[in-house]
C-alpha positions in Angstrom: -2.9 -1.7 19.9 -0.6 0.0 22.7 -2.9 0.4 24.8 -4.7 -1.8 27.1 -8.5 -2.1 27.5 -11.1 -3.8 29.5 -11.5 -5.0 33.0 -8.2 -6.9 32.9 -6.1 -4.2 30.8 -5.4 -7.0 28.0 -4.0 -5.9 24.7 -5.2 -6.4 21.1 -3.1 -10.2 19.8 -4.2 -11.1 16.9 -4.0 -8.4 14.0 -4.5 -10.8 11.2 -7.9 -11.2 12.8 -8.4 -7.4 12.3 -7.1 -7.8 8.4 -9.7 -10.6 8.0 -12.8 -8.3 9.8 -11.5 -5.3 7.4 -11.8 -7.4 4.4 -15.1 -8.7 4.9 -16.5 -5.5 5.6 -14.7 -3.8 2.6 -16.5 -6.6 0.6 -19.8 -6.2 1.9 -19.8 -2.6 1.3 -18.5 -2.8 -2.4 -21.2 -5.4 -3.1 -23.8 -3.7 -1.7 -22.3 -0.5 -4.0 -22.1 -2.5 -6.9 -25.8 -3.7 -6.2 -27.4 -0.7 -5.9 -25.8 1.0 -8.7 -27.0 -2.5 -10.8 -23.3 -3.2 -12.2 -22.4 -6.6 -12.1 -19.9 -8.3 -9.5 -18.7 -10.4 -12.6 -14.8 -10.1 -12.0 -12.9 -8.4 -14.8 -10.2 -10.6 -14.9 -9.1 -13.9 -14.0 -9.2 -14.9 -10.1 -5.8 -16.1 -10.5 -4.6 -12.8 -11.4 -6.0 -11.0 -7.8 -4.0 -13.8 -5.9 -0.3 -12.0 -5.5 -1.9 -8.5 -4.9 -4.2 -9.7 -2.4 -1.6 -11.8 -0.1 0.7 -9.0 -0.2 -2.1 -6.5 0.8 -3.1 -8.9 3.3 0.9 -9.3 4.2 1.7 -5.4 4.4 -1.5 -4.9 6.2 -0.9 -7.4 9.1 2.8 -6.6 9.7 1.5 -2.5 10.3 -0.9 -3.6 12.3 1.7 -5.6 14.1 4.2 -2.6 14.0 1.7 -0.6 16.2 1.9 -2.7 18.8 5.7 -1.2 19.5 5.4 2.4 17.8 2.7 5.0 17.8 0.4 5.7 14.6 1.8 8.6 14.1 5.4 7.3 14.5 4.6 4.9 12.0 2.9 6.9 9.6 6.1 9.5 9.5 8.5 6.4 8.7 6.2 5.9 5.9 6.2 9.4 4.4 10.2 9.5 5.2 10.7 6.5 2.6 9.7 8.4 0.0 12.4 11.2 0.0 14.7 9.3 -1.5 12.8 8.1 -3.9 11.8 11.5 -5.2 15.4 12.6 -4.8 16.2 9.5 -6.9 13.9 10.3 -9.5 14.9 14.1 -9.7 18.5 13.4 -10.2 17.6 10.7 -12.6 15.6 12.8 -14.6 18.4 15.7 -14.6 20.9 12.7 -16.3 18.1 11.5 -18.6 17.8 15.5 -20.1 21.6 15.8 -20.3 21.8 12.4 -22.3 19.0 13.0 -24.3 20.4 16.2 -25.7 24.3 14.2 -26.0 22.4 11.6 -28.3 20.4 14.3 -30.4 24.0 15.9 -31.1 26.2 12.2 -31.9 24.3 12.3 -35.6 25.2 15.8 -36.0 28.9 14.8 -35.6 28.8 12.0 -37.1 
């Protein structure tokens, strides 16, 4: 995405293009495994139900294809991993307060 290509050095525009060739590939493919292993391509549940998770896949996938076109893969890929430190800092210390007030309640009936 950084970096130009053909005779006129031109860069990749349009990402949502990409998303849209990815998706249609990722379709054929799991047809084509659903075909040959003779399950049925019968959704499970309602079409309505796919709609959010698809536009926000389809959302989060165009803006990191967008993002490329100012950071590196890798660059990217790193502030991805990086989010989740906190996260699992948040959850440790969480889970440290959860133990501790677990063991308060067990003892308020004893006092009582």
């Amino acid at each position: 995405m950084r970096i130009p290509y053909g005779i006129n050095k031109e860069y990749f525009r349009y990402s949502l293009f990409l998303v849209f060739c990815n998706r249609i590939m990722i379709s054929a493919v799991s047809a084509g495994v659903l075909l040959a292993s003779k399950k049925s391509l019968d959704p499970v549940a309602p079409m309505y139900k796919y709609c959010a998770v698809s536009i926000s896949n389809i959302l989060t996938t165009t803006c990191q294809y967008e993002a490329l076109k100012y950071v590196s893969f890798p660059v990217q890929t790193l502030a991805k991993c990086v989010k989740m430190i906190p996260v699992m800092a948040n959850c440790s210390i969480c889970s440290k307060l959860t133990k501790i007030l677990d063991k308060i309640q067990l003892f308020i009936p004893v006092i009582d």
